[in-house]
C-alpha positions as CSV (number, residue, x, y, z in Angstrom):
1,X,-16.0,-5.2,35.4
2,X,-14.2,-8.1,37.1
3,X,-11.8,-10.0,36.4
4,X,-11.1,-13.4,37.3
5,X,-7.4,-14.8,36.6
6,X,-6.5,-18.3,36.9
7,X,-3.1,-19.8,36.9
8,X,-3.1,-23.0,35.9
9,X,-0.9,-26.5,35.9
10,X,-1.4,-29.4,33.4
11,X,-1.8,-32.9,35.0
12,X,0.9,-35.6,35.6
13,X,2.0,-37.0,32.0
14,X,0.9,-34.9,30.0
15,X,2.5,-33.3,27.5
16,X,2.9,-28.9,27.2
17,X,2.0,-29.2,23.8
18,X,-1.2,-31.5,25.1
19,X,-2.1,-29.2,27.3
20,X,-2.2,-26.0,25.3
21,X,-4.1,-27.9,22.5
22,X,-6.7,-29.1,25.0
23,X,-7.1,-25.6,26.5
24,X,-7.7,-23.8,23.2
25,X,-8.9,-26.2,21.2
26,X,-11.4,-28.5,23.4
27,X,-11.7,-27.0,26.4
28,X,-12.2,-23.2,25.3
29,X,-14.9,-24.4,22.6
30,X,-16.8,-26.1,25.2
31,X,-16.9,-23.5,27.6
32,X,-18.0,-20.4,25.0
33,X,-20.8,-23.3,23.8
34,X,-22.9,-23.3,26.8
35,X,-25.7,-20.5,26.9
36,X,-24.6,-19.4,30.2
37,X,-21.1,-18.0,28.5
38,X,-22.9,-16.0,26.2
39,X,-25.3,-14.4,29.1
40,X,-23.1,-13.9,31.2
41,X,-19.2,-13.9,30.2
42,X,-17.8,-10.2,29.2
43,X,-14.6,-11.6,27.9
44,X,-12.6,-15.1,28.5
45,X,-8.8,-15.4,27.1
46,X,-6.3,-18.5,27.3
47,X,-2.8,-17.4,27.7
48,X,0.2,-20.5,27.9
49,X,3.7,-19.4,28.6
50,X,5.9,-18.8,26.2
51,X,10.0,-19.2,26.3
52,X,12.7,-16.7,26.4
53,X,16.0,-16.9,26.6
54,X,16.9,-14.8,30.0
55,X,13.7,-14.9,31.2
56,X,12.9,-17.5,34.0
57,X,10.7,-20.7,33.3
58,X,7.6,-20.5,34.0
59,X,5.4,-21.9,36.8
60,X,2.5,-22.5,35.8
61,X,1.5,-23.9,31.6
62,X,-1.8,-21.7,31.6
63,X,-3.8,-18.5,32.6
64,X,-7.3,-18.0,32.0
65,X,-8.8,-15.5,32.6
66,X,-13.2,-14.6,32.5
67,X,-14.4,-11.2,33.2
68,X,-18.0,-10.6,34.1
69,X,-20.3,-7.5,34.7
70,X,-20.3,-8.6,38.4
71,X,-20.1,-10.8,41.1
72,X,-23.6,-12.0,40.6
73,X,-22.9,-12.4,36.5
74,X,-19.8,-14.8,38.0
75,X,-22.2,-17.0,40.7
76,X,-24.8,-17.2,38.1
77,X,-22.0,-18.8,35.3
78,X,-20.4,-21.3,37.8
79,X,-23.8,-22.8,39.0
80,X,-25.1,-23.2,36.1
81,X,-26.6,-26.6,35.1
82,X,-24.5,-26.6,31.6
83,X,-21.5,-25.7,33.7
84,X,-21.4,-28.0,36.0
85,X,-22.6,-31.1,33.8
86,X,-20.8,-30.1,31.0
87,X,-17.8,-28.0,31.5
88,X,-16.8,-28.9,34.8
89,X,-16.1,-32.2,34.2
90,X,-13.3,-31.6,31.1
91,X,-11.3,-29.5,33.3
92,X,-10.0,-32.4,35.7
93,X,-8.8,-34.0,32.2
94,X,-5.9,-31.5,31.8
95,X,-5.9,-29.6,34.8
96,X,-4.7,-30.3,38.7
97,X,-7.7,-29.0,40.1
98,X,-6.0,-29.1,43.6
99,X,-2.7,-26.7,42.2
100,X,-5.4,-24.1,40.6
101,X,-4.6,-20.3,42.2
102,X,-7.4,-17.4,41.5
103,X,-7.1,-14.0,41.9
104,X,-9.9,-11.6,41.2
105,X,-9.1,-8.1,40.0
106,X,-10.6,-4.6,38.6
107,X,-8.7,-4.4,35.5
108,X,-7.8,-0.7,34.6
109,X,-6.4,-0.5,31.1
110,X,-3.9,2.4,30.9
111,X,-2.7,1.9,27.2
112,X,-4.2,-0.1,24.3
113,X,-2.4,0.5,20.6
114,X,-4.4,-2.7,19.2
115,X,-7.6,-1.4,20.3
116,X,-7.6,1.9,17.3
């Protein structure tokens, strides 16, 4: 399984609370709505920062992260017709597209209490 993690910054004027709303509550919908996510998306999770006294801000207002079967599960999504016409598009409306850093990783999960 791969996983592909992507830290996220909102664009100029908008607002944190904006941002998360737009991630979880447009963005997110449309992305799971296209038959593509269904095919070929394993698992997809928006994360926004949360904050703690002590702790230092944060850098970035969002993760996301998609995990697919493989790297041809991943190619397949992101050229997709629905993606590109119809996902695509909403993500330069609260991301900067040009700030976006990616990391792709082979998550091994060494403890889960919420999974029993």
């Amino acid at each position: 399984m791969l996983k592909f993690t992507f830290l996220i910054r909102r664009t100029e004027g908008m607002s944190k609370e904006a941002f998360v709303d737009h991630h979880r509550n447009n963005h997110a919908p449309l992305f799971m709505s296209i038959p593509e996510s269904e095919k070929y998306v394993k698992k997809y999770v928006v994360s926004h920062p949360v904050e703690i006294a002590g702790f230092p801000a944060a850098q970035y207002d969002g993760i996301t992260d998609i995990y697919f079967s493989s790297i041809e599960d991943f190619h397949a999504f992101f050229a997709s017709e629905n993606y590109k016409l119809k996902v695509h598009p909403d993500e330069s409306n609260f991301i900067k597209l040009n700030e976006v850093v990616s990391l792709v990783s082979d998550e091994k999960t060494v403890v889960d209490v919420m999974a029993s």
